[in-house]
Backbone as CSV, one residue per row, in Angstrom:
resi,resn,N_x,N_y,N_z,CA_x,CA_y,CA_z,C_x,C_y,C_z
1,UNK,-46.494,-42.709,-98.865,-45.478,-43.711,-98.553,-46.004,-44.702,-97.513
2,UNK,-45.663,-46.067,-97.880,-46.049,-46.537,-96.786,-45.579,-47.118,-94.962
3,UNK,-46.352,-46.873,-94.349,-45.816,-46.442,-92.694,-45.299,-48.080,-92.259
4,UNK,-45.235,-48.940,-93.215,-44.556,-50.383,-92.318,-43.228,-51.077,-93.575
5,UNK,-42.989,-51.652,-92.773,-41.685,-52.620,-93.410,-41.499,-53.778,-93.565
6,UNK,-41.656,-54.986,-94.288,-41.371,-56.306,-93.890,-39.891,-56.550,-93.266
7,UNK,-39.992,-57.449,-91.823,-38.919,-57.530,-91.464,-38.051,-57.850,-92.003
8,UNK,-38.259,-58.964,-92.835,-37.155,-59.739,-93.760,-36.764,-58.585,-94.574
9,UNK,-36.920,-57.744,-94.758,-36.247,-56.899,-95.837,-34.989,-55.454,-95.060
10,UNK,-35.273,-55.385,-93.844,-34.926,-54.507,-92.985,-33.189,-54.811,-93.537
11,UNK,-32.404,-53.469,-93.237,-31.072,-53.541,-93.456,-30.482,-54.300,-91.897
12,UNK,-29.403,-54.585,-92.841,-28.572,-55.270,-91.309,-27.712,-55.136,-90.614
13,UNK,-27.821,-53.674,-90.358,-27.654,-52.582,-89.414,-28.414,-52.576,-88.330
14,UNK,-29.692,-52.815,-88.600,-30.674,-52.870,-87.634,-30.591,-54.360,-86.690
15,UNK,-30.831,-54.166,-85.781,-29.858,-55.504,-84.784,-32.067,-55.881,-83.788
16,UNK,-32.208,-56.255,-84.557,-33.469,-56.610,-84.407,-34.254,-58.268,-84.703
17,UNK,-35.243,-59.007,-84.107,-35.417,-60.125,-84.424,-36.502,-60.072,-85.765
18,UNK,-35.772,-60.376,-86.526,-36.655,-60.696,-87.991,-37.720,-61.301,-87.944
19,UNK,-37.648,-62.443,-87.224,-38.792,-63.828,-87.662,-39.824,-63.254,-86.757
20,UNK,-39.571,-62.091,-85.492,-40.492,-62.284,-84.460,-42.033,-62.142,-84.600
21,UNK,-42.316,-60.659,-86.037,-43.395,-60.650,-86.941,-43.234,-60.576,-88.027
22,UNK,-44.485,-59.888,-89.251,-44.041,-59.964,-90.387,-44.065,-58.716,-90.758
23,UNK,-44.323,-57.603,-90.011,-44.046,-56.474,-90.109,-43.111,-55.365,-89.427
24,UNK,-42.676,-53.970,-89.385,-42.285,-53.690,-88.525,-42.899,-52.105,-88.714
25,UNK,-41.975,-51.176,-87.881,-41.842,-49.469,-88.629,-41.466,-49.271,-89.316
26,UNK,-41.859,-48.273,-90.735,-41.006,-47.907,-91.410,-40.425,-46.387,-90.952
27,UNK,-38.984,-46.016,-90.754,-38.525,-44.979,-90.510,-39.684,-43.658,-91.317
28,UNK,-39.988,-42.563,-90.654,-39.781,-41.547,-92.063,-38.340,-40.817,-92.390
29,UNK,-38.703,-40.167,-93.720,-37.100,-39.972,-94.622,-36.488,-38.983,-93.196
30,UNK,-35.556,-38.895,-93.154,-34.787,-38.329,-92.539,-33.691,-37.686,-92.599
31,UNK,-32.633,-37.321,-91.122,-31.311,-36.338,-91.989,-30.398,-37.926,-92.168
32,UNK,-30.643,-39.250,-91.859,-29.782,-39.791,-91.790,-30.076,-40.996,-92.382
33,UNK,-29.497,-41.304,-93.108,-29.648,-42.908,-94.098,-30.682,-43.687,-93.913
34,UNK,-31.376,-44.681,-94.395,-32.428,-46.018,-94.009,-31.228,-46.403,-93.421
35,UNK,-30.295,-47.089,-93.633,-28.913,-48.028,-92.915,-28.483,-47.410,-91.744
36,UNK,-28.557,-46.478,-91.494,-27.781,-45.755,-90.245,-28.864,-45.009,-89.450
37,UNK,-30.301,-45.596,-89.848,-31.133,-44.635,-88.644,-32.095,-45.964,-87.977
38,UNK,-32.923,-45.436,-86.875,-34.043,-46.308,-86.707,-35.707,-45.356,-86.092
39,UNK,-36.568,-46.114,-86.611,-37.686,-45.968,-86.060,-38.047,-45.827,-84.414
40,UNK,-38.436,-44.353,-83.935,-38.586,-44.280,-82.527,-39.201,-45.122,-82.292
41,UNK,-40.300,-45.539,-82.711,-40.893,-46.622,-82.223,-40.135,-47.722,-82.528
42,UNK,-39.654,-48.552,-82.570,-38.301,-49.780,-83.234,-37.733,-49.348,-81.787
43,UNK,-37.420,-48.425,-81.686,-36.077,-48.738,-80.172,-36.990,-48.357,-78.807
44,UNK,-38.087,-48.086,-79.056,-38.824,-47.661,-77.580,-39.728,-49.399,-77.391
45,UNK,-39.657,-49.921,-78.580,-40.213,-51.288,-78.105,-39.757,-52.741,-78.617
46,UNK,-38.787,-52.267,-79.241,-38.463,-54.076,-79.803,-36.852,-53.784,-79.173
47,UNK,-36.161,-52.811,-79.217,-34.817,-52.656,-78.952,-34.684,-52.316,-77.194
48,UNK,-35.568,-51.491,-76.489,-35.548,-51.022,-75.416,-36.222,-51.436,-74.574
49,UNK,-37.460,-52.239,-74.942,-38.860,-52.784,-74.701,-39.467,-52.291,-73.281
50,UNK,-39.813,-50.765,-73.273,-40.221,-50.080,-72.449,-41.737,-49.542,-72.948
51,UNK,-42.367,-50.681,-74.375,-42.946,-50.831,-74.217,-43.635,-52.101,-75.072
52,UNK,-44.784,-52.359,-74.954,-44.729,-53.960,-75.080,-45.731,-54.140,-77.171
53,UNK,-46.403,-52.884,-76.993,-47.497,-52.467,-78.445,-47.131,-51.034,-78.927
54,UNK,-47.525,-50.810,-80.195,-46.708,-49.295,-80.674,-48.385,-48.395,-80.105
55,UNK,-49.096,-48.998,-79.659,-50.247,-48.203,-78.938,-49.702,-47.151,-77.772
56,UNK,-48.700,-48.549,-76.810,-48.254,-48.129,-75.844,-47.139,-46.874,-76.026
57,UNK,-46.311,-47.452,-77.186,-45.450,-45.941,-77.665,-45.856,-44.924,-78.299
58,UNK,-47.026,-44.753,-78.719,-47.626,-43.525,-79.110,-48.428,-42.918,-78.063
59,UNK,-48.866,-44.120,-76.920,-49.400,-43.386,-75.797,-47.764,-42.154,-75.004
60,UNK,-46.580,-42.827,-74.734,-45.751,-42.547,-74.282,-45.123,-41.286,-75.134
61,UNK,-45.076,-41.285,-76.229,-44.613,-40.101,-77.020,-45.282,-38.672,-76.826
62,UNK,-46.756,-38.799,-76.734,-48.045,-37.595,-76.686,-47.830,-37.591,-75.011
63,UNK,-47.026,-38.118,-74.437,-47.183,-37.573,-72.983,-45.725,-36.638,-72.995
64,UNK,-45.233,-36.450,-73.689,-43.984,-35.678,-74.323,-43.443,-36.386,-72.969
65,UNK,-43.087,-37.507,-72.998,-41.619,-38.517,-72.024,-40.819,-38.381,-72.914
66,UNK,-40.859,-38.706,-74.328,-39.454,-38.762,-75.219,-38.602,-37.369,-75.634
67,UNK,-37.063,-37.220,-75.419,-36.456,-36.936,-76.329,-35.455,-37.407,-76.926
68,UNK,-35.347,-36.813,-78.286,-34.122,-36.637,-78.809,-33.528,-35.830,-79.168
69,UNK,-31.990,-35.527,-78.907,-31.218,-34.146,-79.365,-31.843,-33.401,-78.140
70,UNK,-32.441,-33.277,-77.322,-32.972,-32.651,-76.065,-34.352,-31.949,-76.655
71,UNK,-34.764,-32.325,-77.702,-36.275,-32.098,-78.278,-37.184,-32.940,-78.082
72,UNK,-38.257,-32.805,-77.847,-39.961,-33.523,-77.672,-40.354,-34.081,-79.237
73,UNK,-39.945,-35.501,-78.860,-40.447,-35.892,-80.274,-41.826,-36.928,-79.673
74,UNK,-42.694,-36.546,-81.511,-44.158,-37.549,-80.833,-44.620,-38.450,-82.260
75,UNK,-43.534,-38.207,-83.212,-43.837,-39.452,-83.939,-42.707,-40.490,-83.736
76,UNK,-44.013,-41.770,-83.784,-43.214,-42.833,-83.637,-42.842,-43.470,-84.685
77,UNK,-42.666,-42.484,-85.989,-41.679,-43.182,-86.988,-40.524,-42.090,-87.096
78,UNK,-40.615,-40.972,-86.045,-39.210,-40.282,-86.386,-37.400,-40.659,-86.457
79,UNK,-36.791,-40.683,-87.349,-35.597,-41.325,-87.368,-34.839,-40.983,-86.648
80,UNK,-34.500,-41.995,-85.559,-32.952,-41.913,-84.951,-31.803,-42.434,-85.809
81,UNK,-30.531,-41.446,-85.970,-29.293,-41.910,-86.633,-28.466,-41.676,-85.407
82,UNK,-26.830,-42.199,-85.998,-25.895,-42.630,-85.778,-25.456,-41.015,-84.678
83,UNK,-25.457,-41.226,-83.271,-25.022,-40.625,-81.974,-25.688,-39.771,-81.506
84,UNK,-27.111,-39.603,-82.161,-28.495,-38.882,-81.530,-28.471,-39.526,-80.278
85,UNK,-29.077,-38.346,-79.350,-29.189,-38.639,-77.955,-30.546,-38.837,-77.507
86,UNK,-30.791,-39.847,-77.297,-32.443,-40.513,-76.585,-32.213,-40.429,-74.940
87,UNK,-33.261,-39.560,-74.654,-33.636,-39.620,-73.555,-35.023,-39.756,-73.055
88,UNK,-35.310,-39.814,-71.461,-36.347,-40.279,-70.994,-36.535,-39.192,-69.527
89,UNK,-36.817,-38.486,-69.686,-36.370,-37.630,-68.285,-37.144,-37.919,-67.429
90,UNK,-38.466,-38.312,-67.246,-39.298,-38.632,-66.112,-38.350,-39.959,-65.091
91,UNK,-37.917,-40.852,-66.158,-37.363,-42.237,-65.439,-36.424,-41.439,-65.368
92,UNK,-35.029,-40.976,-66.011,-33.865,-40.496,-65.901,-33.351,-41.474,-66.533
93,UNK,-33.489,-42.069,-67.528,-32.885,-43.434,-69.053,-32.644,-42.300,-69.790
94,UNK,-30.953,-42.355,-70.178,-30.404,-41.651,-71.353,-29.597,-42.700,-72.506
95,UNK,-29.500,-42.664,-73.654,-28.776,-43.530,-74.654,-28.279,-42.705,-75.593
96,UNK,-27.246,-43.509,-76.382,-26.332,-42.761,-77.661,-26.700,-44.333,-78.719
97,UNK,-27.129,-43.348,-80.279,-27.405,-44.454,-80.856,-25.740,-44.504,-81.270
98,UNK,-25.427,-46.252,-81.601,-23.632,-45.930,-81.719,-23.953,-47.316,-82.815
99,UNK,-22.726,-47.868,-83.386,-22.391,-48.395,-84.053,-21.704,-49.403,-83.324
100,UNK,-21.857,-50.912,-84.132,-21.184,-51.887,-82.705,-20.101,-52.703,-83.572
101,UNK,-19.068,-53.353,-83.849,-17.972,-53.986,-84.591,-18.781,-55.439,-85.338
102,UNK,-20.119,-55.050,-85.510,-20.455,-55.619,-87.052,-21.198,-54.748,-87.353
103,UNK,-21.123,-53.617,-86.927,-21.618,-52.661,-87.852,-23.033,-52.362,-87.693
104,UNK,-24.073,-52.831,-86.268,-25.058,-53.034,-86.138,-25.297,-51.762,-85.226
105,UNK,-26.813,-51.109,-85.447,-27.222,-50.107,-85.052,-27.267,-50.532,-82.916
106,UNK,-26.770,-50.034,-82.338,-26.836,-50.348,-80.772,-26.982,-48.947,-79.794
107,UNK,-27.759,-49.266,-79.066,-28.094,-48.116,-77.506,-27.421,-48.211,-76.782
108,UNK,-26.072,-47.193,-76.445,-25.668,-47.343,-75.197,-26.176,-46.392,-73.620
109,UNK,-26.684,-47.168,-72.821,-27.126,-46.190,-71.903,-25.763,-45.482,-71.371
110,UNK,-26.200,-43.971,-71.324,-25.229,-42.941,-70.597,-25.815,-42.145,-69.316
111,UNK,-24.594,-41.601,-68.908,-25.293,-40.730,-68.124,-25.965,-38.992,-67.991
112,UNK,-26.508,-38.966,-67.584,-26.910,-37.616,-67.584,-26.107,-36.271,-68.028
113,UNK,-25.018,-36.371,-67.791,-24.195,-35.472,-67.646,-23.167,-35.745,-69.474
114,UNK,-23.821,-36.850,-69.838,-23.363,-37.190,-71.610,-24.065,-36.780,-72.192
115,UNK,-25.437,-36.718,-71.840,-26.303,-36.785,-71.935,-26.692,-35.102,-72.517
116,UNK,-26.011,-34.245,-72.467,-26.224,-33.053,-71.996,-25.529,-32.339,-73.767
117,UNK,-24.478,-33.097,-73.962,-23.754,-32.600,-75.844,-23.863,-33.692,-76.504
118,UNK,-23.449,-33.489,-77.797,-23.396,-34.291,-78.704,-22.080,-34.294,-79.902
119,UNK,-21.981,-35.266,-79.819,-20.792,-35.049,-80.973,-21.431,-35.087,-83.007
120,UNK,-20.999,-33.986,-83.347,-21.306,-33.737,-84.852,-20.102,-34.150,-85.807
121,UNK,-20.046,-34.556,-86.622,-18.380,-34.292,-87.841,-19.561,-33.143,-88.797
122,UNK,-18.711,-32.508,-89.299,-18.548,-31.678,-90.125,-18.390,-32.227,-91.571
123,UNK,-19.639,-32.032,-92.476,-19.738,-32.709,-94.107,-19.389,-31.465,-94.933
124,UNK,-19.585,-30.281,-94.052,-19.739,-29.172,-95.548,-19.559,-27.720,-94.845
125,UNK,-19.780,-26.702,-95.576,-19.391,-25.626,-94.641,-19.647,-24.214,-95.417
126,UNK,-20.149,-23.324,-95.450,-20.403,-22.083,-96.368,-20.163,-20.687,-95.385
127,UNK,-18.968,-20.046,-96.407,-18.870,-18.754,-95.126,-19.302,-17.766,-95.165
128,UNK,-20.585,-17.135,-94.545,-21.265,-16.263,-94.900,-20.191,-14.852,-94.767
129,UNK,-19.750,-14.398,-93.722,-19.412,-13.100,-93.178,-17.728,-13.443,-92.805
130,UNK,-16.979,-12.608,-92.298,-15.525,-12.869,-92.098,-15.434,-13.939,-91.079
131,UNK,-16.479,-13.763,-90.135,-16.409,-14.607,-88.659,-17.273,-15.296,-88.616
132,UNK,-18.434,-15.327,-89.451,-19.136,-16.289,-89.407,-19.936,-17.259,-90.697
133,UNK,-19.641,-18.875,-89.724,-20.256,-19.746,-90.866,-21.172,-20.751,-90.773
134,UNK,-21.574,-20.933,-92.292,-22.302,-22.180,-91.617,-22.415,-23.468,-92.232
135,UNK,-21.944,-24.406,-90.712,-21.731,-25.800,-90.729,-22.467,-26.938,-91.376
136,UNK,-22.618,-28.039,-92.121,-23.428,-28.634,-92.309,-22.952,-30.380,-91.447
137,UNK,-23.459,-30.789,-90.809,-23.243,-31.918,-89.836,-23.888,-33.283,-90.473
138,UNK,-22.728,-34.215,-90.036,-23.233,-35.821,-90.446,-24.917,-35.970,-90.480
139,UNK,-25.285,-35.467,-89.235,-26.957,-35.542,-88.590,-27.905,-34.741,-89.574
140,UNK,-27.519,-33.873,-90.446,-28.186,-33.288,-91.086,-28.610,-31.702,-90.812
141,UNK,-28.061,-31.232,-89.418,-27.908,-30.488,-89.326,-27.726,-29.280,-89.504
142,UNK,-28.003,-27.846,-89.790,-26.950,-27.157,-90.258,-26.924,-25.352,-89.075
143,UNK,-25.386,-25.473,-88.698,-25.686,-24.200,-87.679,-24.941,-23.362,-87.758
144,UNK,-25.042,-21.877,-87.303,-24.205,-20.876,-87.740,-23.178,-20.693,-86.372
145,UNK,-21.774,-20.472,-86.843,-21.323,-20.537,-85.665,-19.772,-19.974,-85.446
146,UNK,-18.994,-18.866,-84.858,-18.372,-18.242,-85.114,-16.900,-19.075,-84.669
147,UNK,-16.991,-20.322,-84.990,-15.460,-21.059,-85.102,-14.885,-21.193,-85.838
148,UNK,-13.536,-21.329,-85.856,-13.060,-22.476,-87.169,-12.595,-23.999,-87.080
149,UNK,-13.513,-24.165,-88.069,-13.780,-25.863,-88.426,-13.361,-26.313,-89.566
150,UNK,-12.675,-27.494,-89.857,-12.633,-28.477,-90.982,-13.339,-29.080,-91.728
151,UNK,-13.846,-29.150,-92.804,-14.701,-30.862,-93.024,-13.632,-31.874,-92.770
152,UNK,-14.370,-32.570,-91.731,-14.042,-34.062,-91.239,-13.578,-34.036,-90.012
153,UNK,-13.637,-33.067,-89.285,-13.407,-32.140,-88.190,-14.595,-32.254,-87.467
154,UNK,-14.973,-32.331,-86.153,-15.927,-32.612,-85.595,-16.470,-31.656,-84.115
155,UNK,-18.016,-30.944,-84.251,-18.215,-30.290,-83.415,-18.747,-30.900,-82.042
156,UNK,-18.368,-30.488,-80.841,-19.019,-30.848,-79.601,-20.039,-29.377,-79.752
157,UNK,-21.921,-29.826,-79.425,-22.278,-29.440,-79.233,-23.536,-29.415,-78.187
158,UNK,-23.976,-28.485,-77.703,-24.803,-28.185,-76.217,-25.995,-28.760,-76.920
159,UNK,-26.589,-30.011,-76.067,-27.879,-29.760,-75.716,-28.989,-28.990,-74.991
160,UNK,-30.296,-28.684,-75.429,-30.600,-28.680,-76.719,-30.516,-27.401,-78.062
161,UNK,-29.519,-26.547,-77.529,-29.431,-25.163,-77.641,-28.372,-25.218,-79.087
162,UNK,-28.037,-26.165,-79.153,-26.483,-26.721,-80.150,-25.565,-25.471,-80.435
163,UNK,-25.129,-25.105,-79.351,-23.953,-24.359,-79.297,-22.798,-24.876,-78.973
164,UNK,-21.854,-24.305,-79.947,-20.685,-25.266,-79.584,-19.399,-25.162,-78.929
165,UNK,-19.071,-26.333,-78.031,-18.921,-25.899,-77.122,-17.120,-26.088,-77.290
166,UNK,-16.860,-27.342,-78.336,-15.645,-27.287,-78.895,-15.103,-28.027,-80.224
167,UNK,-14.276,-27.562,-80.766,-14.049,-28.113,-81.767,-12.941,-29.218,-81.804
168,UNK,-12.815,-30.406,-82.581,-12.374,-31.656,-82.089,-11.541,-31.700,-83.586
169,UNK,-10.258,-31.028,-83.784,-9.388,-31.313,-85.470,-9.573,-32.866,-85.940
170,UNK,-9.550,-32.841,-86.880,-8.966,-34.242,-87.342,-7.613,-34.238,-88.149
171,UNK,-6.886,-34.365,-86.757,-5.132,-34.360,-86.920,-4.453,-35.106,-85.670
172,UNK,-3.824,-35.808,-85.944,-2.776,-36.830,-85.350,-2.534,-36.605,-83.808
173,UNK,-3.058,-37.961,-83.417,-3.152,-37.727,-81.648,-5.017,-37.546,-81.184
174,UNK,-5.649,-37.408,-81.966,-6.821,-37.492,-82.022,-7.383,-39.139,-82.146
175,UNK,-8.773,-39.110,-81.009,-9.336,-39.925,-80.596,-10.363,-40.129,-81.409
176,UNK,-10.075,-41.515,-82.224,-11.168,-41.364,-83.459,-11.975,-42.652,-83.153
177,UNK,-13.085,-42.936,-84.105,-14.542,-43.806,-84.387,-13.912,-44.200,-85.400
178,UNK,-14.486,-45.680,-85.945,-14.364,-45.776,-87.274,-15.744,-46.093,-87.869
179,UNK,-16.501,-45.359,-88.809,-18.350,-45.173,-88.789,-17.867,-46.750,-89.645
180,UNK,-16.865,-46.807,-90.852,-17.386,-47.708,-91.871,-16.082,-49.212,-92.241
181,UNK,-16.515,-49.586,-92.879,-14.847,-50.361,-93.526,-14.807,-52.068,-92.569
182,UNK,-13.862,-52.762,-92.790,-13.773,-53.537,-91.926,-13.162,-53.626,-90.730
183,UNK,-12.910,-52.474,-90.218,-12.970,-51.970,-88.841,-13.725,-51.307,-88.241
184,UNK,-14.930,-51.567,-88.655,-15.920,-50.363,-88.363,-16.363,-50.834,-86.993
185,UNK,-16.735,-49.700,-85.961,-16.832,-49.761,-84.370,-15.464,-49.241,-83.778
186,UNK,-14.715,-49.897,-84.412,-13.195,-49.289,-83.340,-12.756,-48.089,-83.380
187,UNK,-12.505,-48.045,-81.660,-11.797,-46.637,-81.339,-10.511,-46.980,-81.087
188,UNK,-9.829,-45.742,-81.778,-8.177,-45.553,-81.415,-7.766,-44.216,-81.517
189,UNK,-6.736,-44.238,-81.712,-6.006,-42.978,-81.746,-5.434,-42.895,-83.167
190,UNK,-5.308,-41.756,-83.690,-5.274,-41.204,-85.191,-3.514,-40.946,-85.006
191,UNK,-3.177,-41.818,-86.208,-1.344,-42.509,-86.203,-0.742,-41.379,-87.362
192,UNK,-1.159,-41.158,-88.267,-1.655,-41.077,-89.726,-1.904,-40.606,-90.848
193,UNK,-2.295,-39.727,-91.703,-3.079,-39.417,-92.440,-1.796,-39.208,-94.126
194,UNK,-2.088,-39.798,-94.764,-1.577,-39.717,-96.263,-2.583,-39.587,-97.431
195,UNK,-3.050,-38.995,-97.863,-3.952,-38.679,-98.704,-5.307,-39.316,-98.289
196,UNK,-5.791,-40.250,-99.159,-6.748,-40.840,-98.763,-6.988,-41.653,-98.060
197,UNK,-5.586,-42.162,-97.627,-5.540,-43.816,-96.528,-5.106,-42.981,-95.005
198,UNK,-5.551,-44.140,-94.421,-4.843,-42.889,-92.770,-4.248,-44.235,-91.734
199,UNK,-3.823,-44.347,-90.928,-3.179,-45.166,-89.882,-3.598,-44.765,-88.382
200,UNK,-4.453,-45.738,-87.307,-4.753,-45.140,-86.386,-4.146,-46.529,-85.512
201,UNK,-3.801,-46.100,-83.877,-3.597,-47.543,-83.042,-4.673,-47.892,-82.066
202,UNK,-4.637,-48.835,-82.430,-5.980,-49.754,-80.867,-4.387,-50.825,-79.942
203,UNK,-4.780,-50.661,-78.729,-4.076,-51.598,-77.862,-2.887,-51.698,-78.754
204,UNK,-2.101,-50.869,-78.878,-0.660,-50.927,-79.462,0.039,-51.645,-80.576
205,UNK,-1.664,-52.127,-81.119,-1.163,-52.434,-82.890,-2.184,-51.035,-83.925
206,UNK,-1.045,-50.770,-84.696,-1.357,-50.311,-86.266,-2.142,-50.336,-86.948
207,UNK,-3.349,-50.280,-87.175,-4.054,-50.572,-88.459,-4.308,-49.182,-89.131
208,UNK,-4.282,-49.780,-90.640,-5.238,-49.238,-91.903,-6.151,-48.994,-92.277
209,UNK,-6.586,-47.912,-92.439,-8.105,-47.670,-92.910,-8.078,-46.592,-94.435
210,UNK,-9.394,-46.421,-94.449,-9.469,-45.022,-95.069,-9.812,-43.447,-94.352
211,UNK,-9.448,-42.540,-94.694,-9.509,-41.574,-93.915,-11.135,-40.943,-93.845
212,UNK,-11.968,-41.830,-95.063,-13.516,-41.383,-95.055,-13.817,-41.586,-93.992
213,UNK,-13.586,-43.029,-93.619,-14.076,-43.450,-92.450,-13.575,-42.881,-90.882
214,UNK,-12.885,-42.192,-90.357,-13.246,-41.466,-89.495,-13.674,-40.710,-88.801
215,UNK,-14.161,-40.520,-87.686,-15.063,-39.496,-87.029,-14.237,-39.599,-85.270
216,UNK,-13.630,-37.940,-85.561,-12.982,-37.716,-84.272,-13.678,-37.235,-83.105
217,UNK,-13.512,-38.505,-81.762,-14.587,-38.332,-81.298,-13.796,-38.041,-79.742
218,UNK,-12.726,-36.859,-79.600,-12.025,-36.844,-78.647,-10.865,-36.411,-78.565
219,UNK,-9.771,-35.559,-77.868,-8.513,-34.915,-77.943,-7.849,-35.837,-77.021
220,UNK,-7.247,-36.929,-77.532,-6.402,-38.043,-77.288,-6.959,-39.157,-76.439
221,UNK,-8.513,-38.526,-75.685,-9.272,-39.667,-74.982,-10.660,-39.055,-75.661
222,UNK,-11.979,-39.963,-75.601,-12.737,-40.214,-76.009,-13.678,-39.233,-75.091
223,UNK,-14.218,-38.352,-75.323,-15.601,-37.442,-74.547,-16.558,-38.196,-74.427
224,UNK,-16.874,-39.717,-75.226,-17.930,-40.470,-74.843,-17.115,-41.654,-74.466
225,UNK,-18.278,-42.501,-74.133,-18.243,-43.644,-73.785,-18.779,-44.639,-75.012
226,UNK,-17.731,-45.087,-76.169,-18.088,-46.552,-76.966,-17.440,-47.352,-76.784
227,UNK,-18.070,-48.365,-76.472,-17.879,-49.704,-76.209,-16.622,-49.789,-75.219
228,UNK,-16.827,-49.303,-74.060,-15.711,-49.059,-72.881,-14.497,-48.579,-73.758
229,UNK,-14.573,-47.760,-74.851,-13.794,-47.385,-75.315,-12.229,-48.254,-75.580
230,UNK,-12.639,-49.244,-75.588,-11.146,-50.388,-75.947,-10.452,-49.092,-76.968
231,UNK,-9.274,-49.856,-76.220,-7.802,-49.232,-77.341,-7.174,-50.585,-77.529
């Protein structure tokens, strides 16, 4: 496969300058979409620019400075998706990859102490034993774990150990994301749910969505920080 991309062809998700060359990274395959992931190298130097040549980010990777998910990553085409946690522990620089209201891949720096779980939704689920099962996660994930969970239901879990630490329903009064749709980026609160359509509120108006598109990211307030969390 080959390891580069023409910019002009890049999805536009990726919130990057096209014209700047004529090449870029190409992700490798990953647990998470071409549209919804990016190239470590892509956010350690064109998005983060901590460094200036992908020389310099492959020097920085083999000095194990990078993680993600609280793991030592050292390729610089490994895919970051949608709320993987990038960190930098020597400087103390932590980020959440997030989604921004056009839908564009964005870093928000957090703090240490965010820095520490991660939020999962729940795609799938197989029950091995009476008490225990196992989860399959947006991220690609999959962990065994003696809760009970929903699909579409979402796990808080420990970095880097991914134990979990709580489970987040997706039921009414819940603090939701919207990953897709033409509300995609906004957080509100979950109004809602009728079959396939659901109703959530931002700043004390109503809107419509579909219920695919949520990801509960909170028990009536938000455990992270997106986009100062507007309501």
């Amino acid at each position: 496969m080959k390891q580069h991309l023409k910019r002009i062809a890049v999805p536009k998700t990726w919130a990057i300058d096209r014209k700047a060359n004529k090449f870029i990274v190409r992700p490798k395959p990953g647990a998470h979409s071409f549209e919804r992931g990016l190239a470590l190298g892509v956010i350690i130097r064109d998005i983060l620019g901590l460094a200036t040549t992908m020389s310099e980010v492959k020097k920085l990777l083999n000095n194990n400075d990078v993680l993600v998910d609280g793991k030592r990553r050292k390729n610089h085409r490994h895919l970051v998706g949608l709320f993987d946690i990038l960190a930098f522990p020597k400087v103390e620089l932590y980020y959440r990859l997030e989604l921004d209201q056009k839908g564009r891949l964005v870093l928000t720096e957090i703090e240490k102490t965010e820095a520490s779980f991660k939020i999962c939704q729940v795609t799938g689920k197989t029950v091995l034993t009476k008490n225990k099962v196992q989860y399959n996660l947006h991220d690609g994930k999959n962990i065994l774990a003696e809760v009970k969970a929903k699909v579409g239901d979402s796990l808080v879990l420990g970095l880097p150990k991914l134990e979990v630490k709580e489970v987040l329903a997706l039921k009414l009064g819940m603090s939701i994301f919207l990953t897709k749709g033409k509300h995609i980026g906004d957080v509100g609160t979950l109004k809602e749910i009728k079959g396939k359509e659901a109703k959530y509120t931002k700043q004390g108006k109503e809107i419509e969505t579909s219920k695919a598109y949520l990801f509960v990211i909170g028990d009536k307030e938000p455990l992270i920080n997106i986009g100062m969390n507007k309501k």
